[in-house]
C-alpha positions as CSV (number, residue, x, y, z in Angstrom):
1,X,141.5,174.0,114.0
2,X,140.4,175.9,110.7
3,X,137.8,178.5,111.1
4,X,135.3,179.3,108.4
5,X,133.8,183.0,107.8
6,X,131.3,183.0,105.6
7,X,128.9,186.0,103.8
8,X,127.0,186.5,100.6
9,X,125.9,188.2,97.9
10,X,123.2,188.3,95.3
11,X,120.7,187.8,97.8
12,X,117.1,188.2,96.7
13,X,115.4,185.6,98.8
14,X,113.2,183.6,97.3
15,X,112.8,186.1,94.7
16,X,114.6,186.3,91.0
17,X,116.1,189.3,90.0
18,X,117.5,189.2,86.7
19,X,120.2,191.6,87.8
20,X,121.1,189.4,90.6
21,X,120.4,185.9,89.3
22,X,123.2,184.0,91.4
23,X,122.8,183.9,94.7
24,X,126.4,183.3,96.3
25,X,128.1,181.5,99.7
26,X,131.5,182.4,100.0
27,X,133.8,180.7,103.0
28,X,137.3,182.0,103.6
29,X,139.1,179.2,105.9
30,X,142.2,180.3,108.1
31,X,143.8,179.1,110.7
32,X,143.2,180.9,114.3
33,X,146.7,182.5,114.0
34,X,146.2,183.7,111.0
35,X,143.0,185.0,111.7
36,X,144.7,187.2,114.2
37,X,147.2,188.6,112.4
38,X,144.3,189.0,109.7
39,X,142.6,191.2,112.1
40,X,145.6,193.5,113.3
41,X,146.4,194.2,109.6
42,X,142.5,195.1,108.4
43,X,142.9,197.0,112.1
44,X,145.6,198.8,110.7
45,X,144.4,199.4,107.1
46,X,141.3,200.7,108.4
47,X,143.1,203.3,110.6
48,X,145.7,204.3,107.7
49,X,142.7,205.3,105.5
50,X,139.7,206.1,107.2
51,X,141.6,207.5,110.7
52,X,139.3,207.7,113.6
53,X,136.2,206.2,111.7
54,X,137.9,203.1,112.0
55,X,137.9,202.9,115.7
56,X,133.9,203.2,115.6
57,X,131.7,200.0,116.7
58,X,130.1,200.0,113.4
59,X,132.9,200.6,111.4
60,X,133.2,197.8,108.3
61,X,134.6,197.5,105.5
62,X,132.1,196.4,102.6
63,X,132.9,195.0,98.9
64,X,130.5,197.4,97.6
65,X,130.9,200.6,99.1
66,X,134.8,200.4,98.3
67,X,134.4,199.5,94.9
68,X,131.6,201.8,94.5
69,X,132.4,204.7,96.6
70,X,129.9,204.3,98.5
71,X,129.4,205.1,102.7
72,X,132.9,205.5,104.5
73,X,134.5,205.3,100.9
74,X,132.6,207.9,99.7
75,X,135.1,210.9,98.4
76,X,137.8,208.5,97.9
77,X,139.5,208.4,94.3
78,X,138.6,205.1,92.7
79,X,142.3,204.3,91.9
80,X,143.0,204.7,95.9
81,X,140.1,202.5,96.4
82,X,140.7,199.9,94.4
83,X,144.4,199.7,96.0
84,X,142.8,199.4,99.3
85,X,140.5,196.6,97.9
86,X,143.8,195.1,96.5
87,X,145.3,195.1,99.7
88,X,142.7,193.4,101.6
89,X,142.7,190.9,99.1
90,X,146.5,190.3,99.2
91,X,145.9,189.1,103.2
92,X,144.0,186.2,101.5
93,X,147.7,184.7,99.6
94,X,149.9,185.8,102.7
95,X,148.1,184.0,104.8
96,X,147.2,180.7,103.3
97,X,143.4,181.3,103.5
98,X,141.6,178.6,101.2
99,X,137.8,180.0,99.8
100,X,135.1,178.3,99.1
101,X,132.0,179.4,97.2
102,X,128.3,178.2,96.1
103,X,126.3,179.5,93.7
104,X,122.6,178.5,93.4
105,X,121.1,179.7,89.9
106,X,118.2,181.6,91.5
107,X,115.9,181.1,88.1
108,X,117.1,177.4,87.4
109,X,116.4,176.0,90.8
110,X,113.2,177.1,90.5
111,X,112.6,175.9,87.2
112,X,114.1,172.6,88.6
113,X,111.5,172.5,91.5
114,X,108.5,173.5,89.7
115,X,109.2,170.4,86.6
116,X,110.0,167.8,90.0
117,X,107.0,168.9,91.9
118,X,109.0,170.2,95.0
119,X,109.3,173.5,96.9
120,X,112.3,175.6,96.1
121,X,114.3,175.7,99.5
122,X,115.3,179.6,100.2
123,X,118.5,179.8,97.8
124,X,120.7,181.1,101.3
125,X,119.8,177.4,102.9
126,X,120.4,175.4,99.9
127,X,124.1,177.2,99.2
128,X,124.6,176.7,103.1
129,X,124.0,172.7,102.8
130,X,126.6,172.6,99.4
131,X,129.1,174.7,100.6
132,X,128.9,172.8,104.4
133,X,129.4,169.8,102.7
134,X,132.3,170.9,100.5
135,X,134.2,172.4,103.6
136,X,133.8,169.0,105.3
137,X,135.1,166.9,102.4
138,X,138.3,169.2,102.4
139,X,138.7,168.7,106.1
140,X,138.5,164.7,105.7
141,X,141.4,165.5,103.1
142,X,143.3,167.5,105.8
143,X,143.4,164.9,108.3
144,X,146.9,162.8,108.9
145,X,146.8,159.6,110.6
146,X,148.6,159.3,114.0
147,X,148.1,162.9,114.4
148,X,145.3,165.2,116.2
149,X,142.2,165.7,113.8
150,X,141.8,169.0,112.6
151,X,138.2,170.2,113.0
152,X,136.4,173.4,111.6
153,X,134.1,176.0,113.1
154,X,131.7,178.4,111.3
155,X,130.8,181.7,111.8
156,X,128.6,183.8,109.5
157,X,126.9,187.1,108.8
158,X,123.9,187.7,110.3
159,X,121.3,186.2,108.0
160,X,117.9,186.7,110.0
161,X,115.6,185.4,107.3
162,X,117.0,182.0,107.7
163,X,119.6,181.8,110.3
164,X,117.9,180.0,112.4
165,X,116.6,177.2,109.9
166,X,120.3,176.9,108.5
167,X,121.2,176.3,112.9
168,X,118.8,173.3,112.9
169,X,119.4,171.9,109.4
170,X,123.2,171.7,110.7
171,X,122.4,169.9,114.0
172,X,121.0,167.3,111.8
173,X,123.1,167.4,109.5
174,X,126.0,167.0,111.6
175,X,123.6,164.0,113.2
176,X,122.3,162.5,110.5
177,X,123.6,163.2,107.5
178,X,123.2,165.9,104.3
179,X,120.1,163.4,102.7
180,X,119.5,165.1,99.4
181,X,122.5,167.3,99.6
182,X,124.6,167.6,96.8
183,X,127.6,164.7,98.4
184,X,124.9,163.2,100.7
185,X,127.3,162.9,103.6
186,X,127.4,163.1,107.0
187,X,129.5,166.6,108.5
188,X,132.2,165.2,110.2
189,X,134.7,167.3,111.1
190,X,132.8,171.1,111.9
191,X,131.7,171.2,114.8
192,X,129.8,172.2,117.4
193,X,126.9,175.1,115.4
194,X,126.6,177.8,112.5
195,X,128.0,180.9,115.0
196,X,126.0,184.0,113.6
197,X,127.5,187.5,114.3
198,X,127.1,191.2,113.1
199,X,129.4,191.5,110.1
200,X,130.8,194.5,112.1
201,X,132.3,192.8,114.6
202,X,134.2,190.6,112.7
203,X,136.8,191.8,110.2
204,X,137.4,188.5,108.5
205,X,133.6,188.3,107.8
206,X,134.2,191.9,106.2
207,X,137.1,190.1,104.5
208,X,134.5,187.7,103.1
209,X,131.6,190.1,102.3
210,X,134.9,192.1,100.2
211,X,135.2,188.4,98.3
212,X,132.0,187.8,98.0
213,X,130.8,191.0,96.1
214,X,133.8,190.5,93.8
215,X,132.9,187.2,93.1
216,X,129.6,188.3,91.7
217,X,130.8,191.5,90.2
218,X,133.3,189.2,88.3
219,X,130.8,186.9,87.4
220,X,128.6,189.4,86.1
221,X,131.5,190.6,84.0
222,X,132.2,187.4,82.4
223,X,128.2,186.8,82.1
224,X,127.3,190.0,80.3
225,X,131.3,191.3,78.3
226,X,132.5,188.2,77.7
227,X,136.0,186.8,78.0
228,X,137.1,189.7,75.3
229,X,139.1,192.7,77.4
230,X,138.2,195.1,74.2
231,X,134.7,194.7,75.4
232,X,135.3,195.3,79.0
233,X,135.2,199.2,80.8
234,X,137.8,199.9,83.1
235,X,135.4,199.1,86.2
236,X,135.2,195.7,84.8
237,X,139.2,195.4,84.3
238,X,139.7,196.6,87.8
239,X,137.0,193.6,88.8
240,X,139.1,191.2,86.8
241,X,142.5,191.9,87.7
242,X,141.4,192.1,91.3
243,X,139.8,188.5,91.0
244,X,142.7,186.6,88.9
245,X,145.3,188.3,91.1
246,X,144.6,188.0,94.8
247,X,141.3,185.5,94.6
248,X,141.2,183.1,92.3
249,X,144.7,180.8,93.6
250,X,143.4,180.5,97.0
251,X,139.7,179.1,95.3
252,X,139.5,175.5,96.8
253,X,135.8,174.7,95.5
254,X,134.1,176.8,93.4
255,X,130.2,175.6,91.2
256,X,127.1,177.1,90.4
257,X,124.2,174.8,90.8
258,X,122.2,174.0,89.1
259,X,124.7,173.5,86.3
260,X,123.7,174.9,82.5
């Protein structure tokens, strides 16, 4: 069994925002053990640094409050939080997490739908379908003949706008079939729903939101600096090292659609 925690970021609905022009799915895929050794050692960051906060219900850890110093990080030196960042980061290596991740150009699938004569689905939906897709071809690939099939299960961030459309879109899916997805296949090996849950109570969804934002921050880097360092603040070197050093070798699947 692999379990799949997915969150976003760049999320504007069906709105563009030229400061958040991607809208992106990240999935970080771990095995049930290691999703509970996961959890004891975000449990026991979280205490180390932020004491008895950490043992409140609605204690999380967000990307962009620890990179920003923002909420519970707020007061924290930015070299301290950036090594706690690191270290949540680090759990993806040690523990053989794969990640996945869909960007939908908000302003290009638009402009796709508009010269086709279609509706633009919500950008969260269309990312979902893609990146469902993706995870199930890398399941087929994990499969061993004579041997047990390994299935997947997702669970995601709350997503109220479209949660529920994304839950019947899988059953059919699942049933029938991605028909005008980007592989057109049928999901195979996840099974059973989308399981939605309150980014609080789950730390590897936290773990996800923490990829997610630096996905985007990264790309934003890259979109706006360049590949040149000289050009790049030490904000942006911290996003870059942090990326390249604990993300980007356990990146399975990784496209922005539609491509340039």
């Amino acid at each position: 069994m692999k379990l799949f925690y997915i969150d976003e970021s760049g999320n504007t609905g069906t709105s563009f925002d030229s400061a958040q022009p991607i809208h992106w799915l990240v999935a970080i895929g771990a095995t049930p053990v290691a999703v509970k050794s996961i959890e004891r050692e975000m449990l026991l960051l979280a205490t180390r640094f932020f004491h008895h906060s950490a043992r409140r219900p609605d204690f999380e850890f967000h990307g962009s409050d620890l990179f920003s110093g923002r909420g519970e990080c707020r007061g924290i030196a930015p070299a301290d939080r950036i090594a706690i960042y690191a270290k949540l980061l680090q759990l993806l290596g040690r523990h053989d997490c794969a990640i996945f991740i869909r960007g939908i150009d908000k302003q290009l699938h638009q402009q796709r739908a508009a010269a086709n004569n279609y509706s633009a689905q919500h950008p969260h939906k269309l990312a979902s379908m893609y990146l469902f897709e993706r995870i199930d071809e890398w399941l087929e690939k994990q499969q061993v003949d004579g041997q047990e099939s390994i299935y997947g299960l997702l669970i995601a961030d709350e997503q109220k706008e479209v949660d529920r459309d994304i839950v019947e879109n899988f059953a059919y899916w699942r049933d029938r079939g991605t028909q005008g997805g980007y592989r057109s296949r049928q999901i195979s090996f996840l099974i059973d729903t989308v399981h939605y849950v309150p980014s609080h109570d789950s730390w590897l969804i936290q773990l996800a939101d923490c990829v997610a934002f630096l996905r985007n921050r990264y790309a934003k880097v890259l979109r706006e600096k360049g590949n040149e360092p000289a050009n790049w603040t030490d904000s942006d070197k911290a996003i870059i090292v942090l990326w390249q050093t604990n993300c980007q070798l356990c990146v399975v699947n990784d496209i922005v659609w539609p491509a340039v």
